[in-house]
PQR file of N, CA, C, O and H, with PARSE charges and radii, in Angstrom:
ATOM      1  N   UNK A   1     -35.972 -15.963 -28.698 -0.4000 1.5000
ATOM      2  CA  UNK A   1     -36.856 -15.635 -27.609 -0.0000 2.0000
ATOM      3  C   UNK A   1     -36.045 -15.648 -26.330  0.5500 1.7000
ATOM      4  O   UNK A   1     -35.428 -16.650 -25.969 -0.5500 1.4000
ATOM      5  N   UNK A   2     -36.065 -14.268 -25.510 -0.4000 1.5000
ATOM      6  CA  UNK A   2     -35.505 -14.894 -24.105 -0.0000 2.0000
ATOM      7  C   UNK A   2     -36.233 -14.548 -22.729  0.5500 1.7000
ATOM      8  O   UNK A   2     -36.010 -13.390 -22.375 -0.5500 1.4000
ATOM      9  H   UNK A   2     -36.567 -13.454 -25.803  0.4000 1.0000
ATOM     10  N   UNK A   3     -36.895 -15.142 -22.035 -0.4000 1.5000
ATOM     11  CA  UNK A   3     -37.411 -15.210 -20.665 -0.0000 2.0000
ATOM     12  C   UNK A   3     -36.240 -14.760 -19.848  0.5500 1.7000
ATOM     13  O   UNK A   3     -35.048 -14.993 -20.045 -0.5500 1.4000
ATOM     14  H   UNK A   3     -37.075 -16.082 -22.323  0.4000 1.0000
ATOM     15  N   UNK A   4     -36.963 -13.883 -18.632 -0.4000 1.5000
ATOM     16  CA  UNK A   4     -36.184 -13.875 -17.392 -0.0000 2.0000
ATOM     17  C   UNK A   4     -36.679 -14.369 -16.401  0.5500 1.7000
ATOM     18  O   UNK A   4     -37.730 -13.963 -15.906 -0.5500 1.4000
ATOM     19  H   UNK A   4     -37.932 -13.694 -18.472  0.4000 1.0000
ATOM     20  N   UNK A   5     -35.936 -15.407 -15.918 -0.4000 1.5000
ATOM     21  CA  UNK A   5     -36.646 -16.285 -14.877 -0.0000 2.0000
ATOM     22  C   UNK A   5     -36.080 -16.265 -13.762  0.5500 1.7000
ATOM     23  O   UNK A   5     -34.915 -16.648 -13.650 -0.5500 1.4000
ATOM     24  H   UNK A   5     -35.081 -15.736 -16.320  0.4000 1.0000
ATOM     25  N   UNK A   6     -36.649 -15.907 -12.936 -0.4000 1.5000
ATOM     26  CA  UNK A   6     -36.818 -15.563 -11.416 -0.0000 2.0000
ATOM     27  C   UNK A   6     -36.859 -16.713 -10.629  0.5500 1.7000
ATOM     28  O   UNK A   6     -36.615 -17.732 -11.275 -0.5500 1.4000
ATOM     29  H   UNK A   6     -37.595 -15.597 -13.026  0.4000 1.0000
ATOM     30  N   UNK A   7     -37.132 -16.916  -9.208 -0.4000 1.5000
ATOM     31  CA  UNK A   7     -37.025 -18.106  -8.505 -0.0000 2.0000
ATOM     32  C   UNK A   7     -38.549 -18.167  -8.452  0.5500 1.7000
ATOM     33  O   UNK A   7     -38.996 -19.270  -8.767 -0.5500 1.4000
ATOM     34  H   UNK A   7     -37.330 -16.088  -8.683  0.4000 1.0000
ATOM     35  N   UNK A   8     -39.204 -17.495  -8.216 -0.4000 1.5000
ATOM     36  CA  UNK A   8     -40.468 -17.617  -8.709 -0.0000 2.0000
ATOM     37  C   UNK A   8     -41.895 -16.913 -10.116  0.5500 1.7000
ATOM     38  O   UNK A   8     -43.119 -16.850 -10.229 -0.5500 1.4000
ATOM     39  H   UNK A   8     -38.842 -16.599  -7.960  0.4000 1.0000
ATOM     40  N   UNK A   9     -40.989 -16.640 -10.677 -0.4000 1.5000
ATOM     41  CA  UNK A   9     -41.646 -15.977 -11.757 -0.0000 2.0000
ATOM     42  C   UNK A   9     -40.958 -15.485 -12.810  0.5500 1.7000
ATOM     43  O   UNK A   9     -39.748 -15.287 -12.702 -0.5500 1.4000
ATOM     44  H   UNK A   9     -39.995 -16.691 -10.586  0.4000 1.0000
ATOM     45  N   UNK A  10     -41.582 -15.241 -13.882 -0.4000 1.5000
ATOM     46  CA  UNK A  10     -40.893 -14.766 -15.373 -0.0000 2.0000
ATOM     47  C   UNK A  10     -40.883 -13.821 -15.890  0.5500 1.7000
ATOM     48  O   UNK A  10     -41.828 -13.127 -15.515 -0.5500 1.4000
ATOM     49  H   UNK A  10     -42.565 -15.402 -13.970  0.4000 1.0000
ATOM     50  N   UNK A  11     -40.045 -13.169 -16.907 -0.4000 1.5000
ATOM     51  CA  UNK A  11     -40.757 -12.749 -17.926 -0.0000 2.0000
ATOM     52  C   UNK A  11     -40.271 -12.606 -19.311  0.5500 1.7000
ATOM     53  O   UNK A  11     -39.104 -12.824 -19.637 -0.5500 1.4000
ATOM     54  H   UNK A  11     -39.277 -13.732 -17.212  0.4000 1.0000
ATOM     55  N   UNK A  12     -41.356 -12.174 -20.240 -0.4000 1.5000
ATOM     56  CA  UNK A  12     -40.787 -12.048 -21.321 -0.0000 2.0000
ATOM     57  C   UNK A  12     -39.521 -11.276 -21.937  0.5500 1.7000
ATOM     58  O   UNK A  12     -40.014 -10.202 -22.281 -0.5500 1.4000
ATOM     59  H   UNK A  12     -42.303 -11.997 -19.975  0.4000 1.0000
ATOM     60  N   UNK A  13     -38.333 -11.245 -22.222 -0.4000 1.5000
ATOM     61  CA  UNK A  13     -38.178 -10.055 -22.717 -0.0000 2.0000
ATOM     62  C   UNK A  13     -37.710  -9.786 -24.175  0.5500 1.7000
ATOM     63  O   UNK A  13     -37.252  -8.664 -24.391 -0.5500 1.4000
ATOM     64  H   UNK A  13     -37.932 -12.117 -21.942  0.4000 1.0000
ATOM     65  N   UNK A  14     -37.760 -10.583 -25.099 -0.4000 1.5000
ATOM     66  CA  UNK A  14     -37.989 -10.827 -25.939 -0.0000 2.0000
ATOM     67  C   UNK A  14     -38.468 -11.822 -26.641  0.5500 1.7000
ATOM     68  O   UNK A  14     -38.505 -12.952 -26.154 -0.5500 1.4000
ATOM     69  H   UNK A  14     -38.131 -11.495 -24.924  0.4000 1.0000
ATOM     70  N   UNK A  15     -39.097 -11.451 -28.422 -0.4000 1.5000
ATOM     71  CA  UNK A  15     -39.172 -12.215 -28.987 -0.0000 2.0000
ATOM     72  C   UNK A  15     -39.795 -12.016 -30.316  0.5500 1.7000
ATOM     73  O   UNK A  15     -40.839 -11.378 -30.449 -0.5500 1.4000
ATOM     74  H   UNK A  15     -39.067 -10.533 -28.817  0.4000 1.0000
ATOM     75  N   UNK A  16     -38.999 -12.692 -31.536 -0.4000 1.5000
ATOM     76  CA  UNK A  16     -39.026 -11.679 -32.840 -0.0000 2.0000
ATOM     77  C   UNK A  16     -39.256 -13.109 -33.959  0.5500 1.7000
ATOM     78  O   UNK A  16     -38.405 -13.990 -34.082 -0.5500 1.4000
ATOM     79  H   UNK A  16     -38.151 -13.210 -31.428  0.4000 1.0000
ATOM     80  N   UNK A  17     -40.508 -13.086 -34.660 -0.4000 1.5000
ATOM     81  CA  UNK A  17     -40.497 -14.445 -35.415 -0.0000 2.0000
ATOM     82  C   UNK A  17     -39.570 -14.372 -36.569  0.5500 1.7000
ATOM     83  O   UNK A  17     -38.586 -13.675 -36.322 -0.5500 1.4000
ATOM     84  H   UNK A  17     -41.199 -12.371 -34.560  0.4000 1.0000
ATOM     85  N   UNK A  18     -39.589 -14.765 -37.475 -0.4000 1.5000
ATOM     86  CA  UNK A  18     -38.544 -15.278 -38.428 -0.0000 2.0000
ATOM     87  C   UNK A  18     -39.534 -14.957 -39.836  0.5500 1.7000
ATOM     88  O   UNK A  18     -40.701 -15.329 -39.956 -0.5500 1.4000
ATOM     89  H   UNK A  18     -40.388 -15.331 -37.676  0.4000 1.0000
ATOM     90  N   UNK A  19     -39.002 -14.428 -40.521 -0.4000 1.5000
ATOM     91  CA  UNK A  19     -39.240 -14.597 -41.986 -0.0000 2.0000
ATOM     92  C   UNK A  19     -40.726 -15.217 -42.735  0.5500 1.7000
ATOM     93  O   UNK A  19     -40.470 -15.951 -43.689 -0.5500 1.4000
ATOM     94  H   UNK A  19     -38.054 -14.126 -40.423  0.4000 1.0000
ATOM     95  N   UNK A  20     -41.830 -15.085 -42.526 -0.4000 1.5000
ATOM     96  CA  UNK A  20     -42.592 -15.468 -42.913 -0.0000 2.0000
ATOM     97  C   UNK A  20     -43.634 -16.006 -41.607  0.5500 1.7000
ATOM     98  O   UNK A  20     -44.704 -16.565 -41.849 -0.5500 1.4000
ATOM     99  H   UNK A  20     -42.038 -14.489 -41.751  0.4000 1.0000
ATOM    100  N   UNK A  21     -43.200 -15.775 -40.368 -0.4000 1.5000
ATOM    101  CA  UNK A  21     -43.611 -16.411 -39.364 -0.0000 2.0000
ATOM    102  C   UNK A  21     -44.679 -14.862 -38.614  0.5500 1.7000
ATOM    103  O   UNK A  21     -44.404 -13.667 -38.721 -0.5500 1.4000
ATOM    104  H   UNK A  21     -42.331 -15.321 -40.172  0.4000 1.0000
ATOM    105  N   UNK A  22     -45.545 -15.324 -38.098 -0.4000 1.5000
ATOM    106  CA  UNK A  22     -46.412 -14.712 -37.564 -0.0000 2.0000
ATOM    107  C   UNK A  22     -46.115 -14.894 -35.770  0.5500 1.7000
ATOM    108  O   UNK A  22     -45.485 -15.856 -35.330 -0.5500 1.4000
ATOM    109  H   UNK A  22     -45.768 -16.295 -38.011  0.4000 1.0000
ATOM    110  N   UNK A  23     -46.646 -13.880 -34.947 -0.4000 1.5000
ATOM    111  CA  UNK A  23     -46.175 -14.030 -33.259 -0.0000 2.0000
ATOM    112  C   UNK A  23     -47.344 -13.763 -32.617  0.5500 1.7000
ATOM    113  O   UNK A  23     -47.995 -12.888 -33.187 -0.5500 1.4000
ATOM    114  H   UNK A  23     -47.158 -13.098 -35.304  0.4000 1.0000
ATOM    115  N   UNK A  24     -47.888 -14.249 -31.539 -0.4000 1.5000
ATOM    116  CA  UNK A  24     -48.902 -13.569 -30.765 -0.0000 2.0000
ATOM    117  C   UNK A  24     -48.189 -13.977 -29.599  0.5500 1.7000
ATOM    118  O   UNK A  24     -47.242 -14.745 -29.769 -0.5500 1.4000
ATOM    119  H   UNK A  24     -47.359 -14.960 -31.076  0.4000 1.0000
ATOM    120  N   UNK A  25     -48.588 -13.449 -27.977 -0.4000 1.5000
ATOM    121  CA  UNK A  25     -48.218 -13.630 -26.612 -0.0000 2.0000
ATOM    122  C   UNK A  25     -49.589 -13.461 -25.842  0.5500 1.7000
ATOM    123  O   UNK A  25     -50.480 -12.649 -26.092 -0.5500 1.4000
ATOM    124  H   UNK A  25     -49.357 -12.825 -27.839  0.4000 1.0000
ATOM    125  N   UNK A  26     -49.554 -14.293 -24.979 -0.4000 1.5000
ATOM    126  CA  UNK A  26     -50.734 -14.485 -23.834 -0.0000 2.0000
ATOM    127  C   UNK A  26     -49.524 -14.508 -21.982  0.5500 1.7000
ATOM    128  O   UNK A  26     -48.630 -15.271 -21.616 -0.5500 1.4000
ATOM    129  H   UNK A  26     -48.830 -14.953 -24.776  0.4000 1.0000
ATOM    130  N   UNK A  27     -50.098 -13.410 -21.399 -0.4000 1.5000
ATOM    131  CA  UNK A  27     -49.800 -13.987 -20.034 -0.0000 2.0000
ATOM    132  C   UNK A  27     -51.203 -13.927 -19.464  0.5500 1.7000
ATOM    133  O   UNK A  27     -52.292 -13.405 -19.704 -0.5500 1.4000
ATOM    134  H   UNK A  27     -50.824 -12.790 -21.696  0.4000 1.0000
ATOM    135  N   UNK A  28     -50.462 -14.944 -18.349 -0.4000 1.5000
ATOM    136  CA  UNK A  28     -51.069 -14.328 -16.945 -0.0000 2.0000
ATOM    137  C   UNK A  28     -50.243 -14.029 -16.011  0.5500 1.7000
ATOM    138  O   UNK A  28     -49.053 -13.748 -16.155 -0.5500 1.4000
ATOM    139  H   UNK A  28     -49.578 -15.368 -18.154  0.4000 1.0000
ATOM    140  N   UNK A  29     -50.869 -14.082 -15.000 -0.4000 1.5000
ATOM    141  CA  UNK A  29     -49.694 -13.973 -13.492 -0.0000 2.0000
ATOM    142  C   UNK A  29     -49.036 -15.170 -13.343  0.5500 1.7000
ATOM    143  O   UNK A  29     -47.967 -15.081 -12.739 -0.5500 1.4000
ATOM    144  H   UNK A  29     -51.836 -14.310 -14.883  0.4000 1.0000
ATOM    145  N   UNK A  30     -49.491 -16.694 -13.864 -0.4000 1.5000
ATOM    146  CA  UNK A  30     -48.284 -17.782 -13.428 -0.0000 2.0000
ATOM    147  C   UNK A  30     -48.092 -18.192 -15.014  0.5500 1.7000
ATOM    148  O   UNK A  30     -47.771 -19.375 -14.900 -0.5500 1.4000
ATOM    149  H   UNK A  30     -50.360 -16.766 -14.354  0.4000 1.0000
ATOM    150  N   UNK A  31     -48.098 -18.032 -15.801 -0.4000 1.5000
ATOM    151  CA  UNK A  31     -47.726 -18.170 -17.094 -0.0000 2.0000
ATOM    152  C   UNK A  31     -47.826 -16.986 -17.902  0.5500 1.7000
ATOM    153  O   UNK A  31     -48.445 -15.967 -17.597 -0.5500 1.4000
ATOM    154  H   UNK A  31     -48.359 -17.071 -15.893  0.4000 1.0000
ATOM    155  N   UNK A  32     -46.770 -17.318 -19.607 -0.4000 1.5000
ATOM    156  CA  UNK A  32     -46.875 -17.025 -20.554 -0.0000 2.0000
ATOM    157  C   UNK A  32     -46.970 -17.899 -21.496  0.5500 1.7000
ATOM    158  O   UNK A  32     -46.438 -18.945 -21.125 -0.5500 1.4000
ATOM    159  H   UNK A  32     -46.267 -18.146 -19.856  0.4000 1.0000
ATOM    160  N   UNK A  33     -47.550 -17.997 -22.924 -0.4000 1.5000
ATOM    161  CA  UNK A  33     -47.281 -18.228 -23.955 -0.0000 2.0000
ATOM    162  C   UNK A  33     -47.307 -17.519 -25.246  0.5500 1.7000
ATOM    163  O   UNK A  33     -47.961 -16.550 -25.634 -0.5500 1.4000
ATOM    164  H   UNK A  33     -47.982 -17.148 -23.225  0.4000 1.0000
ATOM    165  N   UNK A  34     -46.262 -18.395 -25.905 -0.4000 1.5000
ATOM    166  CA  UNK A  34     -45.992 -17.458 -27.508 -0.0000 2.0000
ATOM    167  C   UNK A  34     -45.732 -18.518 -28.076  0.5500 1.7000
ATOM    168  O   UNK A  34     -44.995 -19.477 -27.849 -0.5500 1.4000
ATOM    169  H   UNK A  34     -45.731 -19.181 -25.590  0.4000 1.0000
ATOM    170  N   UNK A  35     -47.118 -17.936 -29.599 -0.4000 1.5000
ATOM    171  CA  UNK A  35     -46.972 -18.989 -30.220 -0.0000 2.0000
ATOM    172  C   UNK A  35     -46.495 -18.120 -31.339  0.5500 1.7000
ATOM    173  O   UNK A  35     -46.648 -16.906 -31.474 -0.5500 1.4000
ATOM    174  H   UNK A  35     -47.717 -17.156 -29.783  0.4000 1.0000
ATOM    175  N   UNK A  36     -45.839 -19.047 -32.176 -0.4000 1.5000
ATOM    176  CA  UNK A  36     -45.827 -18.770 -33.737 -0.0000 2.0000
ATOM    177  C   UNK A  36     -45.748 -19.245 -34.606  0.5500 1.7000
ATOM    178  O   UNK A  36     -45.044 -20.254 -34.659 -0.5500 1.4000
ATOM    179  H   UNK A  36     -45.715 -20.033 -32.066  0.4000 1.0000
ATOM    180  N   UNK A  37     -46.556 -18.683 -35.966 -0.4000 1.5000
ATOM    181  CA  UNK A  37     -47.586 -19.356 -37.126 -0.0000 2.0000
ATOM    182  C   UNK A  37     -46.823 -19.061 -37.986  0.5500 1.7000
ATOM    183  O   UNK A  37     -46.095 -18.069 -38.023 -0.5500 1.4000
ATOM    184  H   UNK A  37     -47.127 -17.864 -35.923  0.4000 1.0000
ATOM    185  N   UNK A  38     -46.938 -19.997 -38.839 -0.4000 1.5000
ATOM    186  CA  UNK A  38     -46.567 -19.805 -40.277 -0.0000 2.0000
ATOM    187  C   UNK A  38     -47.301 -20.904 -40.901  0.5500 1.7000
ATOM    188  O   UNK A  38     -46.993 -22.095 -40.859 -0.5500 1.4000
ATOM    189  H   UNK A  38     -47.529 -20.804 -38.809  0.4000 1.0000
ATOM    190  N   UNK A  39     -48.762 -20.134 -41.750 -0.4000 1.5000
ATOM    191  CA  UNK A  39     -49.767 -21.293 -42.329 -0.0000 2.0000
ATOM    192  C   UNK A  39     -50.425 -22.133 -41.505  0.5500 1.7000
ATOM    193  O   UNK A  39     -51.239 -21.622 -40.736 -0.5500 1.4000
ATOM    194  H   UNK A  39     -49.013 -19.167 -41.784  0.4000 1.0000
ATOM    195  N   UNK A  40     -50.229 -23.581 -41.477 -0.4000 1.5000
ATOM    196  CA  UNK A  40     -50.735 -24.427 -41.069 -0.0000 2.0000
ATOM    197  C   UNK A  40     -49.663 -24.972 -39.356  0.5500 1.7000
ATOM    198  O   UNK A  40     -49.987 -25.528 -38.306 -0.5500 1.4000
ATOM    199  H   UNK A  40     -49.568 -23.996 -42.102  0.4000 1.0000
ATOM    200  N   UNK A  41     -48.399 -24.439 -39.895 -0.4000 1.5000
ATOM    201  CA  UNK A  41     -47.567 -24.848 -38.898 -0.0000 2.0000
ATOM    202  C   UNK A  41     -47.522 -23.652 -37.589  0.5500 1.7000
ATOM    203  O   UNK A  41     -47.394 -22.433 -37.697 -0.5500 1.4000
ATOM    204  H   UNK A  41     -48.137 -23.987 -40.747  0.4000 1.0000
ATOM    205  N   UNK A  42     -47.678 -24.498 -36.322 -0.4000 1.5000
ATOM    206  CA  UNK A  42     -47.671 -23.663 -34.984 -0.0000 2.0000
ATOM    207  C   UNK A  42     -46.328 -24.113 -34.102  0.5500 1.7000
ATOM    208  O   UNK A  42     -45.747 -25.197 -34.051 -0.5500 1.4000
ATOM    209  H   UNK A  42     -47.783 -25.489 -36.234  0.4000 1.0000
ATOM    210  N   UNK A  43     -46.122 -23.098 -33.562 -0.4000 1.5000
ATOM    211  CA  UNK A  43     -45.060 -23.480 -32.411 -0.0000 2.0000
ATOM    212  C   UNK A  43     -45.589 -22.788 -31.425  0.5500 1.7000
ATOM    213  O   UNK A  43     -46.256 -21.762 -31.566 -0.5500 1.4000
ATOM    214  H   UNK A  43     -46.595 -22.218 -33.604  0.4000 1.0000
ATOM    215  N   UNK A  44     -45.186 -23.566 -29.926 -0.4000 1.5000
ATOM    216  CA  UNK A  44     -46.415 -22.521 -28.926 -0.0000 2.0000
ATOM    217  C   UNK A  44     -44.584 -22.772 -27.538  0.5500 1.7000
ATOM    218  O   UNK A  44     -43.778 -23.701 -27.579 -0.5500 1.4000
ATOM    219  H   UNK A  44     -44.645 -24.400 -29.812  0.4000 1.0000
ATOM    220  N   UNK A  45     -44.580 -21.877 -26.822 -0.4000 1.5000
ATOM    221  CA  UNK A  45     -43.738 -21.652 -26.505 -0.0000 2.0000
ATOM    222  C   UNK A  45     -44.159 -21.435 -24.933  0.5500 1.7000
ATOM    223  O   UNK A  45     -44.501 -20.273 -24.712 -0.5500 1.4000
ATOM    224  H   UNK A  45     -45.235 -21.122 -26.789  0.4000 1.0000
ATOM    225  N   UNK A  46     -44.216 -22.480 -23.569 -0.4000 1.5000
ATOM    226  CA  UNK A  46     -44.960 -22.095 -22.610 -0.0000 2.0000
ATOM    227  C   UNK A  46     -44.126 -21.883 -21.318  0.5500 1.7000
ATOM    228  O   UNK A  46     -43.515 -22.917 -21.046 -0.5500 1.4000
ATOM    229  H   UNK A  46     -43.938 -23.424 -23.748  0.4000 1.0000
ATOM    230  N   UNK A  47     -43.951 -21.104 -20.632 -0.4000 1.5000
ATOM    231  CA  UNK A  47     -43.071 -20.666 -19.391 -0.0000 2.0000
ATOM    232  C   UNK A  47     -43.968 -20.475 -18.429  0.5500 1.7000
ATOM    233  O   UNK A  47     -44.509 -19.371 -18.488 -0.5500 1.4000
ATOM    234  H   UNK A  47     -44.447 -20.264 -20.854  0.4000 1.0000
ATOM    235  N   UNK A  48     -44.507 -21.566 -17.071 -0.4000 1.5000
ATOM    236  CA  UNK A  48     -45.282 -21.746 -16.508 -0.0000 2.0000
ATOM    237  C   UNK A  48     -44.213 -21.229 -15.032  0.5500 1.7000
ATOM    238  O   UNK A  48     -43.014 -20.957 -15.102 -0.5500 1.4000
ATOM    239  H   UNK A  48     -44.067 -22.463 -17.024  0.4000 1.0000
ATOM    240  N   UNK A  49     -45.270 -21.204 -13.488 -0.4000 1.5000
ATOM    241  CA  UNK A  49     -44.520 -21.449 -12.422 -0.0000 2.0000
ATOM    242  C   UNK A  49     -45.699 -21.135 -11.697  0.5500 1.7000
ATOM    243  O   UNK A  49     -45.736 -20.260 -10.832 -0.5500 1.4000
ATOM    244  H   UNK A  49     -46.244 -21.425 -13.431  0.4000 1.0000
ATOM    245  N   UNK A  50     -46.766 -21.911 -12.075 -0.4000 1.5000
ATOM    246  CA  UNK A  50     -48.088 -21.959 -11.138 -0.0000 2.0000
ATOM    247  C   UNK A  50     -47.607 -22.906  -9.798  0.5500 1.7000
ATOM    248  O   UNK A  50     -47.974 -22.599  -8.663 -0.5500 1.4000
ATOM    249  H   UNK A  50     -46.736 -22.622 -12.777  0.4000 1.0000
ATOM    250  N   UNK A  51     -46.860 -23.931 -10.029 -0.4000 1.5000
ATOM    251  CA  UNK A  51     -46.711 -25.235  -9.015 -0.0000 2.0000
ATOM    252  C   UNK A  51     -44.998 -25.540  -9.023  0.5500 1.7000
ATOM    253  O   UNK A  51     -44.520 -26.674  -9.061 -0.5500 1.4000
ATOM    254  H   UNK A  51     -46.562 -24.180 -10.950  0.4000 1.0000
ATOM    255  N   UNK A  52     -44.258 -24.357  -8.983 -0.4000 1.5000
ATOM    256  CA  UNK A  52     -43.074 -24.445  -8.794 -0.0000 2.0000
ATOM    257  C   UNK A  52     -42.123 -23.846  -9.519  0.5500 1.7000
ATOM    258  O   UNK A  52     -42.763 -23.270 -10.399 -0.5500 1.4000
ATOM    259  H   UNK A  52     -44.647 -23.436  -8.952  0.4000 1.0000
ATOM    260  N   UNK A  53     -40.737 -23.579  -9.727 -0.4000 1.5000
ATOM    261  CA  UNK A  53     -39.860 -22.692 -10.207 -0.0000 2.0000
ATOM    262  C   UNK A  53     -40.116 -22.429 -11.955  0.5500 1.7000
ATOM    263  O   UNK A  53     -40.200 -23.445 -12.646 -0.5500 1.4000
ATOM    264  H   UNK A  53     -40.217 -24.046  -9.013  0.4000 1.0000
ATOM    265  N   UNK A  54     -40.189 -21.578 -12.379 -0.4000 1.5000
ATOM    266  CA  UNK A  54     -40.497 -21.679 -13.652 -0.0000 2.0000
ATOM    267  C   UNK A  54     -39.571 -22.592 -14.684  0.5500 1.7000
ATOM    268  O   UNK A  54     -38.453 -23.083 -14.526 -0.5500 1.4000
ATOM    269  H   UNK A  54     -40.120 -20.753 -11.818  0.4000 1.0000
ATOM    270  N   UNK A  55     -40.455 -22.620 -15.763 -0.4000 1.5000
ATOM    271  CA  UNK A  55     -40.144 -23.929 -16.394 -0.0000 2.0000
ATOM    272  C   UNK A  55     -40.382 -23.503 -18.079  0.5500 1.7000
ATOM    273  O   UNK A  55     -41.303 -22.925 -18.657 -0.5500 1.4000
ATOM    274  H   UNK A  55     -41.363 -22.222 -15.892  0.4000 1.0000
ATOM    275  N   UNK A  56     -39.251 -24.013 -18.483 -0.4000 1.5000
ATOM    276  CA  UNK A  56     -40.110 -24.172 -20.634 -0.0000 2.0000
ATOM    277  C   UNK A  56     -40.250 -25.074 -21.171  0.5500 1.7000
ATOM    278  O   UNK A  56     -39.401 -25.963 -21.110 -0.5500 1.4000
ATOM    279  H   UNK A  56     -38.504 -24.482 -18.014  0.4000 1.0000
ATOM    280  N   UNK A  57     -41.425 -25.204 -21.939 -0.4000 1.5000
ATOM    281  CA  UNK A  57     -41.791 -26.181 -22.643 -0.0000 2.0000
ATOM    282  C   UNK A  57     -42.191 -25.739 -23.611  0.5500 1.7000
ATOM    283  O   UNK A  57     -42.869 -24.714 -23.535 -0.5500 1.4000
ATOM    284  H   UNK A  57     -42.115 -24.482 -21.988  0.4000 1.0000
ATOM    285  N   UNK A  58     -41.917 -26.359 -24.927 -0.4000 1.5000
ATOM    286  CA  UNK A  58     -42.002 -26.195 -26.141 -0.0000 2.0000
ATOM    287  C   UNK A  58     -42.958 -27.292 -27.199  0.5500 1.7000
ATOM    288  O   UNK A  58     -42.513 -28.423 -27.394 -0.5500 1.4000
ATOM    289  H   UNK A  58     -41.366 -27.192 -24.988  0.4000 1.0000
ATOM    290  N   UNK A  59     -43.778 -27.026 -27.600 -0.4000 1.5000
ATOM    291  CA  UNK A  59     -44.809 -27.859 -28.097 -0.0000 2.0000
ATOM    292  C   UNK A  59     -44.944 -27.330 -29.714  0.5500 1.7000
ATOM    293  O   UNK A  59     -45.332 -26.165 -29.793 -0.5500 1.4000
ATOM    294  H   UNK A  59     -44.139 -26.107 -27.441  0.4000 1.0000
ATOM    295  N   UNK A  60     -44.638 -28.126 -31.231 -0.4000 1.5000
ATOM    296  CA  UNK A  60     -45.464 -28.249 -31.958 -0.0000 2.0000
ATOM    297  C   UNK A  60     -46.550 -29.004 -32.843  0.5500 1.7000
ATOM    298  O   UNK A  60     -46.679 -30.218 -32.686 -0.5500 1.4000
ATOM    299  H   UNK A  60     -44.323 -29.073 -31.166  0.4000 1.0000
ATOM    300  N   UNK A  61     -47.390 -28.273 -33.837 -0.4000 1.5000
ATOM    301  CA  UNK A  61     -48.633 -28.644 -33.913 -0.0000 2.0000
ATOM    302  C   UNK A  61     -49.044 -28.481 -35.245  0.5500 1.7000
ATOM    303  O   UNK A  61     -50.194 -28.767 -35.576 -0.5500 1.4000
ATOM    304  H   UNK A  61     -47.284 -27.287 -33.965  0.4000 1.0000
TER
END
């Protein structure tokens, strides 16, 4: 996956799941996320800059 991150904003410009893995993407104007599934397992992938320089955080579930 790679973001282009700006001093104030992002974006996607890629991102390709893996072998058995499923992808969806959500923006808005101060975020994105991408998650991806495989079964029961999630990975959610979040690039925020509502309240300052953009940022990643990576969460699974």
């Amino acid at each position: 996956m790679v973001f282009d991150l700006g001093k104030t904003s992002a974006s996607l410009v890629s991102a390709t799941p893996g072998a058995g893995w499923s992808m969806q993407v959500w923006k808005t104007e101060s975020w994105i996320r991408v998650e991806f599934a495989s079964g029961a397992d999630r990975v959610s992938v979040f690039c925020t800059w509502h309240d300052g320089p953009p940022r990643v955080e990576v969460g699974t579930y």
